[in-house]
Structure formats: C-alpha cells, structure tokens
C-alpha positions, 0 to 999 in steps of 0.5 A: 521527477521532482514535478511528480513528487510535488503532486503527492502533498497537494492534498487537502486532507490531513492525515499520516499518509497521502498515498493512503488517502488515494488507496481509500479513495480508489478502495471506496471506487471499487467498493461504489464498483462492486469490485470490491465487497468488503472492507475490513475497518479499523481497528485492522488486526494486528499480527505478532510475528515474534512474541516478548522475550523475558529473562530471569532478573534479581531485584536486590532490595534492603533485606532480601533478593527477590528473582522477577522477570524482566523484559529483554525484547519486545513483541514484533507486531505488524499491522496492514494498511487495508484489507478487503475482499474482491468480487470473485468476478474480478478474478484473473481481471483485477487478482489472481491467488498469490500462489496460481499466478501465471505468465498471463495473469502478469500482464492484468492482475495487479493484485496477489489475493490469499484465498480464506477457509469459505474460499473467498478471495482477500488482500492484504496491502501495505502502501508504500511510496516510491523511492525518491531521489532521497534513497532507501528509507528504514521501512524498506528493509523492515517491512520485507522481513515483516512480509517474509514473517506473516507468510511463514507463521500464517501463511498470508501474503501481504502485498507492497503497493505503490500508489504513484509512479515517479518519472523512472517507474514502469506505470504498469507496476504502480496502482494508479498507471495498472488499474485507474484514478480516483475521482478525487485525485484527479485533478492533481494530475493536470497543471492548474496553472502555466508552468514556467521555467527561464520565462518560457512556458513549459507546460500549459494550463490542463495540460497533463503531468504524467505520461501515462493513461489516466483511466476512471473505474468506468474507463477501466471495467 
C-alpha cells in the first residue's frame, strides 16, 4: 500500500490537489478524444445549499440602543471540482443519467450524468482521494451531506470520484482502473529504478507498479 500511496505526490506540478491534476489530465484526453465536448471553467458556479441566518441584535451605544442585525450563521455554499458534458455517443459506454442506471450499465459507465433543459448530458464531479491507512478525513462526512443538499434543492447530482486505487481498492470503481491513464501520468505507474528491500530486488526497473490494466484513450475507445 504504501508503494502506491507514494506515486500520488510524484508530480511536477504545484497545485492543491495532485489527484486533480491527473482528472484535468485525463479531462483534456477525452476532450483531444471527443468524448468530451465542454468543459465549464473557472470560475465553476458556486451553489448555496443554505442561505446566512441573521438574528435581531441590540447595539448598546453612549445615549441611546440601536436594534441591528447580526449574523448567527454563515451561508453553506458548495463548489465542484469539474463540470463537463459528454458526447452523447458515449452514452451507455462512458455514462448513463443518474436516474436510468441498470444492471448492465453497472458493468461499463463509470460516470452518473444530469441531463439539462436542451437535453444534454453533463457531470458534475468532486474528486476525492482514497481512504489511506490514516482513517476518515473531515471531507468524508462534510461532502456526502453536501452531495445529499445540491440533489434536494436542485436536483443535480455530483458525483465522488476517486482517481487511484490503493492495494485494497476494486480498480473497476476508480477513475484510472475504469476507464484509462492520462499520458502524463503514466510513467509514474512503472519503477524507474530497482527497488530494493534487505538487499534483495523486489522489483525492476519498468516494471509496473500496480495490478491492474494500464489502458490509454486509444486503448479504451
């Protein structure tokens, strides 16, 4: 396990999430692909799920009272990582509407698509890491009820998406193990060096670190 954790951080780039830099990467495939049409970019809508709450206050001054207003809460808001829309050639394939998943569809579509008022196929994903050996993080019992909101006031569903399986994931249920591996990533997947452990070679150079298909956009259309 702890191999396979370790390849989350090799990446050059500097940004807040590396498992959000291979989505792009994988994103920017699909769009090259034409299995993706769109993204929607920055800034991505922020969605109130719970507006401020305001109470009446009295402001004591020298002379006088004044009554005011003071904020008790603050608004729940909730932004997604990505939001794009699919070609609709890829349905049944890639994604199926969250609503009309069947049996069969389980065993290909990895993606639960919101269908929009031209009836175009759309996801919104939040990306989130595996569970580690360090246990549950805040973010895994804030962004469910986050997820369980956003349906009930606008009927969107946004989907958790893990990018890479750890040794106890099913690979099937991951992004990279369901569909395939971004060209830039890649390489991270494969031991650049000899690895060692007491002296004895383990594994050898460009040999792969994971069990599972490595498949490329090609591979996979």
């Amino acid at each position: 396990m702890y191999l396979l954790q370790k390849m989350y951080y090799c990446s050059m780039k500097t940004t807040d999430s590396t498992h959000e830099d291979i989505f792009q990467d994988w994103l920017d495939e699909a769009i090259a692909a034409n299995i993706v049409t769109v993204q929607i970019k920055h800034p991505l809508p922020r969605y109130e799920l719970c507006p401020q709450v305001k109470v009446p206050y009295t402001k004591h001054l020298i002379t006088k009272q004044k009554e005011i207003t003071r904020e008790l809460l603050k608004p729940w808001t909730y932004t997604p990582d990505f939001i794009f829309y699919w070609n609709s050639n890829y349905l049944g394939k890639l994604f199926v509407p969250y609503n009309k998943r069947s049996s069969i569809d389980s065993k290909h579509a990895f993606f639960l698509a919101n269908k929009d008022v031209t009836g175009a196929y759309f996801s919104i994903v939040d990306v989130k890491a595996s569970i580690n050996r360090f246990g549950r993080r805040d973010s895994d019992v804030i962004f469910p009820l986050a997820q369980k909101q956003l349906y009930n006031i606008k009927r969107l569903y946004v989907q958790k998406t893990v990018v890479i399986p750890l040794t106890k994931d099913d690979p099937f249920s991951t992004l990279l193990g369901a569909t395939w591996v971004p060209q830039n990533y890649k390489s991270e997947l494969y031991y650049k060096r000899d690895y060692k452990r007491d002296g004895v070679v383990l594994k050898r150079e460009g040999d792969c670190k994971v069990p599972w298909e490595i498949r490329s956009v090609i591979n996979f259309i």
